[in-house]
C-alpha beads as a LAMMPS data file, in Angstrom:
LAMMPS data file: protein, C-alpha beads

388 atoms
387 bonds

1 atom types
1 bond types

-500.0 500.0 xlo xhi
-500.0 500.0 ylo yhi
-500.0 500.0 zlo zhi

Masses

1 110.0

Atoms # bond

1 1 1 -62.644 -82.319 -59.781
2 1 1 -60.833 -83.666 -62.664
3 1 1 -62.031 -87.196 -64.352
4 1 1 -58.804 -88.815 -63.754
5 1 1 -58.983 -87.169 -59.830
6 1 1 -62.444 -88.778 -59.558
7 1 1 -61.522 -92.046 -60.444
8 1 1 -58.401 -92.047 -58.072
9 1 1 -60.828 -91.194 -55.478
10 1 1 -63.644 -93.235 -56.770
11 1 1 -61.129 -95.829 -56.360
12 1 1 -59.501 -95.363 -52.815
13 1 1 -63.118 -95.104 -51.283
14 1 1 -63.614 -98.652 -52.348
15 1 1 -60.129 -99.763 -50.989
16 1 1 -61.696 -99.575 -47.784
17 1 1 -63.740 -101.966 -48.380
18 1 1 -61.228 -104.665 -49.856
19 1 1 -58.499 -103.237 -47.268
20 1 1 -60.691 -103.980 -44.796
21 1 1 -60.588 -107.463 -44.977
22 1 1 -57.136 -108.154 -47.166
23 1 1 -54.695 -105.856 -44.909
24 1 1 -55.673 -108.495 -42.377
25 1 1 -56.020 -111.593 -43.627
26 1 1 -52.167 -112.602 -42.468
27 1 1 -52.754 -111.916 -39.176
28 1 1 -55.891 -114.496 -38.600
29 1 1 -53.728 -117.172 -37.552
30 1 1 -52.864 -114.977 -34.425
31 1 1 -56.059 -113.856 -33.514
32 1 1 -57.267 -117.442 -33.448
33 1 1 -54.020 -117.668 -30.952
34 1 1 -55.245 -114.893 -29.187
35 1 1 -58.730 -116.171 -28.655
36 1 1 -57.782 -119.635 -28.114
37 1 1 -58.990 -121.105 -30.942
38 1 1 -57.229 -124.305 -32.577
39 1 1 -55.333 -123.673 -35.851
40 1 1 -58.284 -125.867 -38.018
41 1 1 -60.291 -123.275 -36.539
42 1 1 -62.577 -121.430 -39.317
43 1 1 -64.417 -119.304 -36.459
44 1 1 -62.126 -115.944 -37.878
45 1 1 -62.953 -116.417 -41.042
46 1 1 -66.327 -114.652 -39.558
47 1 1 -64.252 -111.975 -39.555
48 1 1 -64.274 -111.327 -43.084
49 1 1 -68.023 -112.646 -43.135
50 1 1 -69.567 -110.357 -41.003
51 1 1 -67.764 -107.395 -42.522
52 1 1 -69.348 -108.214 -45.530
53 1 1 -72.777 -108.944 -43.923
54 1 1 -72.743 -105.080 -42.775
55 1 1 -73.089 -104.144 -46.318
56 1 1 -76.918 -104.936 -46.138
57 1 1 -77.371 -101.527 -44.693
58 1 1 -76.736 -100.274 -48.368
59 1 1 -80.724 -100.084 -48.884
60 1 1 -80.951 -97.760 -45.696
61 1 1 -78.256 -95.437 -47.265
62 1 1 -79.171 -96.029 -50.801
63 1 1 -82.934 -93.992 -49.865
64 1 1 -81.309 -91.222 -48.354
65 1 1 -78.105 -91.085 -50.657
66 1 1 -81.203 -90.351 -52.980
67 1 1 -83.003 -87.897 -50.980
68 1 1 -80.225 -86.125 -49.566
69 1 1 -77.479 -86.024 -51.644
70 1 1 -74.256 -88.296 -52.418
71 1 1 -72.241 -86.155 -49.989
72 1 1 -74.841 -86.584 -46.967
73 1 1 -74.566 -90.446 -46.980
74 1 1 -71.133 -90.376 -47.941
75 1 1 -70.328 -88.275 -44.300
76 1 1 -71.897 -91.055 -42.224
77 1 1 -69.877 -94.264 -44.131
78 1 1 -66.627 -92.777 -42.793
79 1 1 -67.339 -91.979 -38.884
80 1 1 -69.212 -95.794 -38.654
81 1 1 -66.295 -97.075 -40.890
82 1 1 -63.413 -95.682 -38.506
83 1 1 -65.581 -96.433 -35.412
84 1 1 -66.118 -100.011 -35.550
85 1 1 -62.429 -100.671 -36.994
86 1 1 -61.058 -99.146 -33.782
87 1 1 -63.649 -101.096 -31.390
88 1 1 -62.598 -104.741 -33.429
89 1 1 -59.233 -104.003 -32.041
90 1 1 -59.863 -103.469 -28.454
91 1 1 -63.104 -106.164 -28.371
92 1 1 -62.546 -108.650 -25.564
93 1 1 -64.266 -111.323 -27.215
94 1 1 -64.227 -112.200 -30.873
95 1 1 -68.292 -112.075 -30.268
96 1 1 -67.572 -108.279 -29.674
97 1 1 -65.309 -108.070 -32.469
98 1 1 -67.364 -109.742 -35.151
99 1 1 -70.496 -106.594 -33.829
100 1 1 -67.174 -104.209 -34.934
101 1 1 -66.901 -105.526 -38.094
102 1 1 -70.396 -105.643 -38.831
103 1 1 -70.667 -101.815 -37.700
104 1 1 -67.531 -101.359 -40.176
105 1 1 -69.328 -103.237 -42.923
106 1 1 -72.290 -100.907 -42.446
107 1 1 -69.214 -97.871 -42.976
108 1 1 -67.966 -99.177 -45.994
109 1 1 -71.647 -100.056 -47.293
110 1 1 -72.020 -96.472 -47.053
111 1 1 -69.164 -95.251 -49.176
112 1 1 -69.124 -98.548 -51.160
113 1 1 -72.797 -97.483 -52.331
114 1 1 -72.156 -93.401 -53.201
115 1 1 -69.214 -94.775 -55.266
116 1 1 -71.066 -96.405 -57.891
117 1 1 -73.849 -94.089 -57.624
118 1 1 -71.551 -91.100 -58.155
119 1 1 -70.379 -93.058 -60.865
120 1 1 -73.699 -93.567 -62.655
121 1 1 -74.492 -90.300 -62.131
122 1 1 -71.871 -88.863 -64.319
123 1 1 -71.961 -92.073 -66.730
124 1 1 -74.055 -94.439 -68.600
125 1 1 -73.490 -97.645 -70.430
126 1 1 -70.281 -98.500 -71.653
127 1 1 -68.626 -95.627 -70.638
128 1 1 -69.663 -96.293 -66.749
129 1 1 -68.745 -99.692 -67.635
130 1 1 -64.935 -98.302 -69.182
131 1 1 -65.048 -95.746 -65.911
132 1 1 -65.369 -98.618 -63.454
133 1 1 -63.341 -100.764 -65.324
134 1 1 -60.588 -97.999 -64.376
135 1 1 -61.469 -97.561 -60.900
136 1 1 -61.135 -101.494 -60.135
137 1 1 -57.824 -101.725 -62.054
138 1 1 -56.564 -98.770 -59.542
139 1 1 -58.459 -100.610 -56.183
140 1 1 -57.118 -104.086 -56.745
141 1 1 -53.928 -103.211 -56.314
142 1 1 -55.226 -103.833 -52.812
143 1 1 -54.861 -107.144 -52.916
144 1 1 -51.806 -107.167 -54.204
145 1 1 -50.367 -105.175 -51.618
146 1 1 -52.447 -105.295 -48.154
147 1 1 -51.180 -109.330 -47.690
148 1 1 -47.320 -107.729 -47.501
149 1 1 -48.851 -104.743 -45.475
150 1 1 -49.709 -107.187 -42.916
151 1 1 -46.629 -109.168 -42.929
152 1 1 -44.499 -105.964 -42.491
153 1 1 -46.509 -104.654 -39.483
154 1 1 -46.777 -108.543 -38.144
155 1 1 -43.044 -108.059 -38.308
156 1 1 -42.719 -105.629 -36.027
157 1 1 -46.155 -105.031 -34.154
158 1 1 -48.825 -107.107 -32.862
159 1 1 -52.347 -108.463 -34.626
160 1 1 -54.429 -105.361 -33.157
161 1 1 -51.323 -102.911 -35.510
162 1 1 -53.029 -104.388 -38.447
163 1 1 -56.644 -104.006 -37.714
164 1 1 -55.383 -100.626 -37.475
165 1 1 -54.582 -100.305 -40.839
166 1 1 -57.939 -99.405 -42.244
167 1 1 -59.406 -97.125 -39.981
168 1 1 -56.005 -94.981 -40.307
169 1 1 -56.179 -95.101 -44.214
170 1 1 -60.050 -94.087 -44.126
171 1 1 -59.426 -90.569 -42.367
172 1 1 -56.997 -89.927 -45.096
173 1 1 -59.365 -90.718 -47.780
174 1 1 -62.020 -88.886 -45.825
175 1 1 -59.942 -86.072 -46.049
176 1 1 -59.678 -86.017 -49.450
177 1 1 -63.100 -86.375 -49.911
178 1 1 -63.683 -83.156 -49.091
179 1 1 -62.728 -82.100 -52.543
180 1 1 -65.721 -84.000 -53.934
181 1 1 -68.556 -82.062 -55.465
182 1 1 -72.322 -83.563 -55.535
183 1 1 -73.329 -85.427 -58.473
184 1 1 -77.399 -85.422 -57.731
185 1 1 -79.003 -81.849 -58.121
186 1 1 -81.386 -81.109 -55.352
187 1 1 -84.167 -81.180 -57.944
188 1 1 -83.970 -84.632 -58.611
189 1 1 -83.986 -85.993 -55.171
190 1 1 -87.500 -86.975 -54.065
191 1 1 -89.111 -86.782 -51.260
192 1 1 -88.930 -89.594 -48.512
193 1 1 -92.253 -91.472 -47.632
194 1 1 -93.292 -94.971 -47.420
195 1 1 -95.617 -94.993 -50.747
196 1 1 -92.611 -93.441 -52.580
197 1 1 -90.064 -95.990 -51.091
198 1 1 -92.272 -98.727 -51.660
199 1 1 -92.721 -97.821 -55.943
200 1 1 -89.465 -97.123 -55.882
201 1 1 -88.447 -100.806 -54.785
202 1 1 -90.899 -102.340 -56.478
203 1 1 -89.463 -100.462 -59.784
204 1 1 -85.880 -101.732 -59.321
205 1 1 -86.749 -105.482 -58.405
206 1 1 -88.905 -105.602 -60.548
207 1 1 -86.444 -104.667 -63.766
208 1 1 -85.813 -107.310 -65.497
209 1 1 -82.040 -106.355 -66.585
210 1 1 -81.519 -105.337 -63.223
211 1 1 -82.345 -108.373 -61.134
212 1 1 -80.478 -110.547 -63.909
213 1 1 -76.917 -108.775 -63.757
214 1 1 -77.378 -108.269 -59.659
215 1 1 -78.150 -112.360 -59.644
216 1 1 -75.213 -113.033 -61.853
217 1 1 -72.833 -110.712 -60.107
218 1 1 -74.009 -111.938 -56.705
219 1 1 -73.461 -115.478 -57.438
220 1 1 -69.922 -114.625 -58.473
221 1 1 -69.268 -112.717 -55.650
222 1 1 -70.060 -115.239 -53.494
223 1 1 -67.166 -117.710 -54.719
224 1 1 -64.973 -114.912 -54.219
225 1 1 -66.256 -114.315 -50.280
226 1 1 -65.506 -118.120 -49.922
227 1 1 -62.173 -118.012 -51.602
228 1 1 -60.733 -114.644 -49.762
229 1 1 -61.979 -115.698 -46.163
230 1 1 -60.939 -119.008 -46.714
231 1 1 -57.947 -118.118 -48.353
232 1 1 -55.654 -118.353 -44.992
233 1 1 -56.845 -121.606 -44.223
234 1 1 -56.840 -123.507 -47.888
235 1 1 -52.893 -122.206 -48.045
236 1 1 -51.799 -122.948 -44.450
237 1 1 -53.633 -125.544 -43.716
238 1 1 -54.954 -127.399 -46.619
239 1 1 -51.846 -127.387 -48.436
240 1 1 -49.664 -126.698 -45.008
241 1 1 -47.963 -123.843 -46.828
242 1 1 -48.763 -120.957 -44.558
243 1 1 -45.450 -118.884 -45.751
244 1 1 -46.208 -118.716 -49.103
245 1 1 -50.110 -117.416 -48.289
246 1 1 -49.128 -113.747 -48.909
247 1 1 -47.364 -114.260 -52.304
248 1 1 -50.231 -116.219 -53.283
249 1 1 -52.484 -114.008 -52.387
250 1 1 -50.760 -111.091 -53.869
251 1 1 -50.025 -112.682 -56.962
252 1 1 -53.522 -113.578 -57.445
253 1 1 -54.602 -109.515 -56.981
254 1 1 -51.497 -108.604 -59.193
255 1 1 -53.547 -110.765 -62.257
256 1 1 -57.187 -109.484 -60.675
257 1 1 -56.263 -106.151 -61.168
258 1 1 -54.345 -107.097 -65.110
259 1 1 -57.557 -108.164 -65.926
260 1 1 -59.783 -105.569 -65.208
261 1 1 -57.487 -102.980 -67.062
262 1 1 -57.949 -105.341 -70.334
263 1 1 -61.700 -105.648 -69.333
264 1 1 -61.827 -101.558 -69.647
265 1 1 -60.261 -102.132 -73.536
266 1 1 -62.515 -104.639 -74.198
267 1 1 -65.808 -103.229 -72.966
268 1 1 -64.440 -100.240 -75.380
269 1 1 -64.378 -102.006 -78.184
270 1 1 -66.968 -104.980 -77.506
271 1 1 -69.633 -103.260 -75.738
272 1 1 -70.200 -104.307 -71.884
273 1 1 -72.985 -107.205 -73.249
274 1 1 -70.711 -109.120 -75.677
275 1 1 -67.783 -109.034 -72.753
276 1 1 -69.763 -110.358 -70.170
277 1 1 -71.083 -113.199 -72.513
278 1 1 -67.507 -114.224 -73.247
279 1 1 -65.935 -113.902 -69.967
280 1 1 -69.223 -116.133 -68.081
281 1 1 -68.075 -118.671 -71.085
282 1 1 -64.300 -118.696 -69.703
283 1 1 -65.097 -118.259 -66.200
284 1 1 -67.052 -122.190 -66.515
285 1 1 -64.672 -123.533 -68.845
286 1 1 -61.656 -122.744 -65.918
287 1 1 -64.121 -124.238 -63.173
288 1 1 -64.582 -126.700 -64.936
289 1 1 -61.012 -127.699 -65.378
290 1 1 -60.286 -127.492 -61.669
291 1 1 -62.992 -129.334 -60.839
292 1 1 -62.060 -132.281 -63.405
293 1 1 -58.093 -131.815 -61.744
294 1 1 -59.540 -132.342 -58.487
295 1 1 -61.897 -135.137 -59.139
296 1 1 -58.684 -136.986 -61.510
297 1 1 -56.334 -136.447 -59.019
298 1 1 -56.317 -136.117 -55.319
299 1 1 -58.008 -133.536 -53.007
300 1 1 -56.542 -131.211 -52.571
301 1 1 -54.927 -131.256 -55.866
302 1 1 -51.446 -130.519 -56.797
303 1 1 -50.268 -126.825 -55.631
304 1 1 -49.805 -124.930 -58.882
305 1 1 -53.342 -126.226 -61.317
306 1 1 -54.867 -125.202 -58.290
307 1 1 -53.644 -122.240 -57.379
308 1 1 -53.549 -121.366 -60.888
309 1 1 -56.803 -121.930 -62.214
310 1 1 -58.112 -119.951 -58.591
311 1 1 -55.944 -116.924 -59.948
312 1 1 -57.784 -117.572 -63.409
313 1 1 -61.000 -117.502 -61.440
314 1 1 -60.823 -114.805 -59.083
315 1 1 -59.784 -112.682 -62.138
316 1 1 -62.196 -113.292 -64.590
317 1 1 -65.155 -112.574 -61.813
318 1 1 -63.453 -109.083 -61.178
319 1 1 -63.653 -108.449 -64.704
320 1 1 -67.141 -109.225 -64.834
321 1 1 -68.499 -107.432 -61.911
322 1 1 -68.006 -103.689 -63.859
323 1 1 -69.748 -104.804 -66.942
324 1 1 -72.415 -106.833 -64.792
325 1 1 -72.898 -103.292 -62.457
326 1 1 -73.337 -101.530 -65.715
327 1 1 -75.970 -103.084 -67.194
328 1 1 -78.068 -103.776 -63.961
329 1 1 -77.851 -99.996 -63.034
330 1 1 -78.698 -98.487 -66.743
331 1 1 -81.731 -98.417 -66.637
332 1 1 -81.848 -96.736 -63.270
333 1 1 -82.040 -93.559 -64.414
334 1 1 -82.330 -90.945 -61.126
335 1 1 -83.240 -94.252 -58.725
336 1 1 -79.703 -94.635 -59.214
337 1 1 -78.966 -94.569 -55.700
338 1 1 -81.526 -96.536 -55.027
339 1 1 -80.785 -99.071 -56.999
340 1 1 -77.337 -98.908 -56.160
341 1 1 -78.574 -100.128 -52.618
342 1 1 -80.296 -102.910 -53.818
343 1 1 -77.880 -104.133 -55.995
344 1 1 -75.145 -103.559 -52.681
345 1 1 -77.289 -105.447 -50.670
346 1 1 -78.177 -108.487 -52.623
347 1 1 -74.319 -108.349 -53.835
348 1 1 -72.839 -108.738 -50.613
349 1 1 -75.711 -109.876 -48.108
350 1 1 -76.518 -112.829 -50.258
351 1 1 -73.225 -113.494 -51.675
352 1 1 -71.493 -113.595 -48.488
353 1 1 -73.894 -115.704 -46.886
354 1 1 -73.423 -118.151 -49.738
355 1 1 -69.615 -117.900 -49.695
356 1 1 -69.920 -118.767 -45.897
357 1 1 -71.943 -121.958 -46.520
358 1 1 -69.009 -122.924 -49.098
359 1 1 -65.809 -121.983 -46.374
360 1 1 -67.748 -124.152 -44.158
361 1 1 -68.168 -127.275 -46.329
362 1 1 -64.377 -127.285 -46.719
363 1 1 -62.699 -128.607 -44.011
364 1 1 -60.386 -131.321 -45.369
365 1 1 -60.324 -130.532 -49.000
366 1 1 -61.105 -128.002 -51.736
367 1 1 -63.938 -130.127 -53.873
368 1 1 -66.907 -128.289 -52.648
369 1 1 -65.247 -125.429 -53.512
370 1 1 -64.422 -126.564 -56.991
371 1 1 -68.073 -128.063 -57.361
372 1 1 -69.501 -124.642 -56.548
373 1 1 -67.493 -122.947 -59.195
374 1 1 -69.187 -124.773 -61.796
375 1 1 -72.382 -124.501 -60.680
376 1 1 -72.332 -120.694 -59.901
377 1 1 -70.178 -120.693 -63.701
378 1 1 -73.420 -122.349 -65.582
379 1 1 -75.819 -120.029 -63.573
380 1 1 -74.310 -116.626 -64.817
381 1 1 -73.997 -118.085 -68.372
382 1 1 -78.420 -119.081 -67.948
383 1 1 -78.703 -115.435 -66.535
384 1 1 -76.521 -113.176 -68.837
385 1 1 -77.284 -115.176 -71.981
386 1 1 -80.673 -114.769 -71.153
387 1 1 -81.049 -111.127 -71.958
388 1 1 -82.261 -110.482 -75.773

Bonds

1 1 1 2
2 1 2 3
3 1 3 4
4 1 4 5
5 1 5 6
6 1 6 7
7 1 7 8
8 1 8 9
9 1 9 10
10 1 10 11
11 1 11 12
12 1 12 13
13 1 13 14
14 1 14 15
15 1 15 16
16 1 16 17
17 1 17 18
18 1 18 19
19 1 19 20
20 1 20 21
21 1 21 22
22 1 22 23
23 1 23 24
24 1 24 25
25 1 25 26
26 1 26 27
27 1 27 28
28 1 28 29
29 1 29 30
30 1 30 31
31 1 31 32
32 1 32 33
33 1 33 34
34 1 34 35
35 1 35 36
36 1 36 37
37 1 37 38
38 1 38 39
39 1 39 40
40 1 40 41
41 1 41 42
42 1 42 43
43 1 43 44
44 1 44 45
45 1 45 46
46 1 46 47
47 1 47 48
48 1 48 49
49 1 49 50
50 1 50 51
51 1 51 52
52 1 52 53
53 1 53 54
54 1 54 55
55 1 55 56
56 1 56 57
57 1 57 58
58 1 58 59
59 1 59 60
60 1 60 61
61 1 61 62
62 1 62 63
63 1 63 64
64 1 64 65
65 1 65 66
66 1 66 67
67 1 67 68
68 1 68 69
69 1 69 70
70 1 70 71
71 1 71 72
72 1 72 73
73 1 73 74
74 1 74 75
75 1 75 76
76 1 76 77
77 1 77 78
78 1 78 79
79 1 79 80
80 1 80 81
81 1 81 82
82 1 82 83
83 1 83 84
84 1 84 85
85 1 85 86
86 1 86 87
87 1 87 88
88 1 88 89
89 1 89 90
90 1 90 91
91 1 91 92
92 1 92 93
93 1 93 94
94 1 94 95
95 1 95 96
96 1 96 97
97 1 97 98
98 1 98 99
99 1 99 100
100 1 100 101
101 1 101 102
102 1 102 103
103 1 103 104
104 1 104 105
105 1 105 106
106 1 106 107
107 1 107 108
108 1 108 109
109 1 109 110
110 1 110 111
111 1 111 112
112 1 112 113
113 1 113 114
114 1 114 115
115 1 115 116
116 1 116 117
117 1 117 118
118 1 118 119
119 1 119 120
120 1 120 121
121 1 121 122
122 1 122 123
123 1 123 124
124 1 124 125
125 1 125 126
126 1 126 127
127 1 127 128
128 1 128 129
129 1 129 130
130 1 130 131
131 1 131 132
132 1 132 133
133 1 133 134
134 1 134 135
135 1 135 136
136 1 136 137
137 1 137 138
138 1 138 139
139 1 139 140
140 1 140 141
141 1 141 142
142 1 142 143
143 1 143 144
144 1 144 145
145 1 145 146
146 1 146 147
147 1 147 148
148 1 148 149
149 1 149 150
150 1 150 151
151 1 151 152
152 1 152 153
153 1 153 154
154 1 154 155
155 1 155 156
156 1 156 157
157 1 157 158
158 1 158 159
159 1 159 160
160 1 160 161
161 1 161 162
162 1 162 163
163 1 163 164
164 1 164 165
165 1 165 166
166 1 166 167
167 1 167 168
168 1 168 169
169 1 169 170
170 1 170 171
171 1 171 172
172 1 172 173
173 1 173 174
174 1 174 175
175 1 175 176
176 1 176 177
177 1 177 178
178 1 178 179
179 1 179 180
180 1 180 181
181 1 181 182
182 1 182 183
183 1 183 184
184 1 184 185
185 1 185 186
186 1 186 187
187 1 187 188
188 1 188 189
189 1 189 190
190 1 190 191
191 1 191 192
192 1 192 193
193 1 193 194
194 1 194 195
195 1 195 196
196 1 196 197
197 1 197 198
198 1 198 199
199 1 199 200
200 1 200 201
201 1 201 202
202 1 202 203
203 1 203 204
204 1 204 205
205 1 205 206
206 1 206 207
207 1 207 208
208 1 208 209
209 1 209 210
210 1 210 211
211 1 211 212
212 1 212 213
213 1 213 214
214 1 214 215
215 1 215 216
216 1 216 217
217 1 217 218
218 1 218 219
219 1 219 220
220 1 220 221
221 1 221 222
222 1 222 223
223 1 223 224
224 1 224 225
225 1 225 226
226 1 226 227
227 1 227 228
228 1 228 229
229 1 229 230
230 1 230 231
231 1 231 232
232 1 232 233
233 1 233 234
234 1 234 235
235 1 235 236
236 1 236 237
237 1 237 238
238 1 238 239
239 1 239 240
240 1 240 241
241 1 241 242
242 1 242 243
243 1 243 244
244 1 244 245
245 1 245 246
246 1 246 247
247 1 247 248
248 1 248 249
249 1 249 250
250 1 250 251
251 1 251 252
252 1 252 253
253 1 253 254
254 1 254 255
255 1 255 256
256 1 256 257
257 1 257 258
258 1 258 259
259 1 259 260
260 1 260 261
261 1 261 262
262 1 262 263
263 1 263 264
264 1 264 265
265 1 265 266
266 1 266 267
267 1 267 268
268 1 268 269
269 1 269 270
270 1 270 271
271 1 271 272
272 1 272 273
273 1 273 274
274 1 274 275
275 1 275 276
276 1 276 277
277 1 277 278
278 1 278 279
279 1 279 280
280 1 280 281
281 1 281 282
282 1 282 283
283 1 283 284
284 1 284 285
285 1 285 286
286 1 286 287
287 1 287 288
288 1 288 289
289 1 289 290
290 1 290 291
291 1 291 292
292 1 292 293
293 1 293 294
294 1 294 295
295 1 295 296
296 1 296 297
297 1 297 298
298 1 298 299
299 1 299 300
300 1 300 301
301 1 301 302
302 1 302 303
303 1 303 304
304 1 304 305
305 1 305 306
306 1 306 307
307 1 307 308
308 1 308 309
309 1 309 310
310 1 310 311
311 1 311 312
312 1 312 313
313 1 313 314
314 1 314 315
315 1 315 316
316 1 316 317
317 1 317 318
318 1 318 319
319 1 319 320
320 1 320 321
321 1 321 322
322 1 322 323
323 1 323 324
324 1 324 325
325 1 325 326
326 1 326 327
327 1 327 328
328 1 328 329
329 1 329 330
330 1 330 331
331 1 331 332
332 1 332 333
333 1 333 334
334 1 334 335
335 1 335 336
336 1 336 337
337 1 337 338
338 1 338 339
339 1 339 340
340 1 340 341
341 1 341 342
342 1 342 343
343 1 343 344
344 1 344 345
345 1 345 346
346 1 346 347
347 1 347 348
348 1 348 349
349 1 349 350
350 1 350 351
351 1 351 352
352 1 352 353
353 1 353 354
354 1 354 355
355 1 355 356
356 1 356 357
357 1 357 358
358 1 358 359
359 1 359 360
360 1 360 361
361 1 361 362
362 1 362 363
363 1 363 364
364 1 364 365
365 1 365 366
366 1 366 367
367 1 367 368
368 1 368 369
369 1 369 370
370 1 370 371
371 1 371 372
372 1 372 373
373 1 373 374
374 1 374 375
375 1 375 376
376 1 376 377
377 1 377 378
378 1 378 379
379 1 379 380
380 1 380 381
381 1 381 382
382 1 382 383
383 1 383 384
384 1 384 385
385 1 385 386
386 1 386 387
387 1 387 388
């Protein structure tokens, strides 16, 4: 397979992830309808929560993605992946769909995990960085699109079409899969026992450079988790504009995905370090405008500052999450898949959980979202500035 193949690959693999949760996001005002649920509701925004808490089974697949091969783990993401998307749409109860999407997160934890593995196992430093730069730029065109996905089948089918969605796209991608070679020679996979598993753990939490980039990148993440499963709510009811939540949304993935094509030309010629120092510096300087806008003003503040600067936002912590990967995982070497896990599971286990604890604080207005923007901002500048 071609380079420019793999990263078209590379890159639908980890739309199921974000298509899992975008493609869907129009449609949770009538699945609170359909459970019963007032529209201040945030109970669906579990949705999107749990989805993301499934990716904690990265460290289970990360140890034998290591042992057995990219390929091996890679084959088990897709079957969970398609199998818990179909049982969220026929649950009964949205206690039985939220187990679904946890056993889809666990899928997509799966792929999501041999993606940047088979990534760092064909390149280091800042050309894994430029490579992943490449492969977001091609998956956030997700978000772009999935919001008018589900609008178009909401137009014409029911809430359960959508869930669909994902699930139909992954045999596709499976598919295609096929063509994929494996990256980790059978010589460098080690053997699977406790003492080994237990060094090899120790060895990645243990690196320095590794736990700072995961921390930064997780603390990021998790102001995205809060803003994407909140996102339905802040638009239609916050601001009581729920027909202009897709273009919003879109618009907001159109300049995600902008920015991580110029974070690809600038890791080229700045070096992954030096990019993620300047973009930390921005990221905090935007937060810190909102939150000054919000605290001047009124809460919620006016539409377009805050809409704006959350497009700002969101964009700057996609560009930072390839350069942030980068760092943590060179100096992996052949734990990469390994360390991948970790890094997976910290990444979206802790960041979701923290994301969830912001969505909940906001139930009238947008300040604690605003307030934990800054904070989060000033963290990531301690953690990546920290590193001589």
């Amino acid at each position: 397979m071609k380079t420019g193949e793999f990263i078209a690959l590379s890159a639908c693999t980890m739309m199921l992830t974000a298509l899992g949760i975008d493609v869907m996001l129009p449609a949770l005002g009538d699945l609170r309808a359909h459970f019963g649920l007032p529209a201040s509701s945030t109970a669906t925004s579990n949705v999107i929560t749990f989805f993301f808490l499934g990716q904690m089974a990265q460290i289970v697949f990360g140890i034998l993605s290591d042992r057995f091969g990219r390929l091996f783990t890679l084959r088990i993401g897709f079957p969970l992946y398609f199998a818990g998307g179909i049982a969220a749409v026929f649950s009964p109860s949205l206690e039985l769909m939220l187990a679904a999407r946890f056993v889809a997160g666990v899928g997509a934890s799966a792929v999501f995990m041999t993606t940047i593995a088979g990534v760092r196992d064909r390149f280091v430093g800042d050309k894994m960085a430029h490579t992943m730069s490449l492969i977001f730029t091609i998956f956030l065109f997700t978000p772009v699109l999935a919001p008018f996905l589900g609008l178009a089948i909401l137009s014409v089918a029911s809430w359960q079409a959508v869930f669909l969605a994902p699930p139909v796209f992954a045999v596709f991608v499976f598919i295609w899969s096929l063509r994929l070679e494996e990256s980790l020679p059978q010589e460098k996979r080690p053997l699977i026992d406790w003492p080994t598993i237990r060094r090899s753990v120790k060895g990645v939490i243990r690196n320095r450079v590794f736990l700072r980039y995961t921390l930064a990148t997780t603390l990021l993440f998790s102001a995205l988790s809060s803003w994407v499963a909140s996102a339905d709510r802040i638009v239609g009811e916050i601001f009581g504009r729920p027909e202009l939540f897709a273009w919003i949304f879109a618009g907001t993935g159109l300049l995600m995905s902008f920015s991580s094509l110029m974070n690809s030309r600038l890791t080229f010629r700045f070096g992954a370090k030096r990019t993620i120092r300047g973009l930390v510096l921005l990221y905090t300087l935007v937060a810190a405008g909102l939150l000054a806008i919000t605290l001047i003003t009124t809460d919620p503040p006016a539409m377009i500052p805050f809409f704006t600067a959350i497009a700002l936002l969101m964009s700057i912590n996609l560009a930072i999450e390839p350069n942030s990967s980068a760092l943590a995982m060179e100096p992996m070497g052949e734990t990469a898949g390994l360390a991948s896990a970790v890094y997976g599971t910290i990444f979206f286990f802790t960041g979701a959980s923290l994301g969830a604890v912001i969505s909940h604080l906001m139930t009238v207005g947008v300040l604690p979202l605003a307030i934990s923007f800054v904070m989060i901002g000033l963290a990531s500048i301690a953690l990546v500035f920290g590193d001589t």
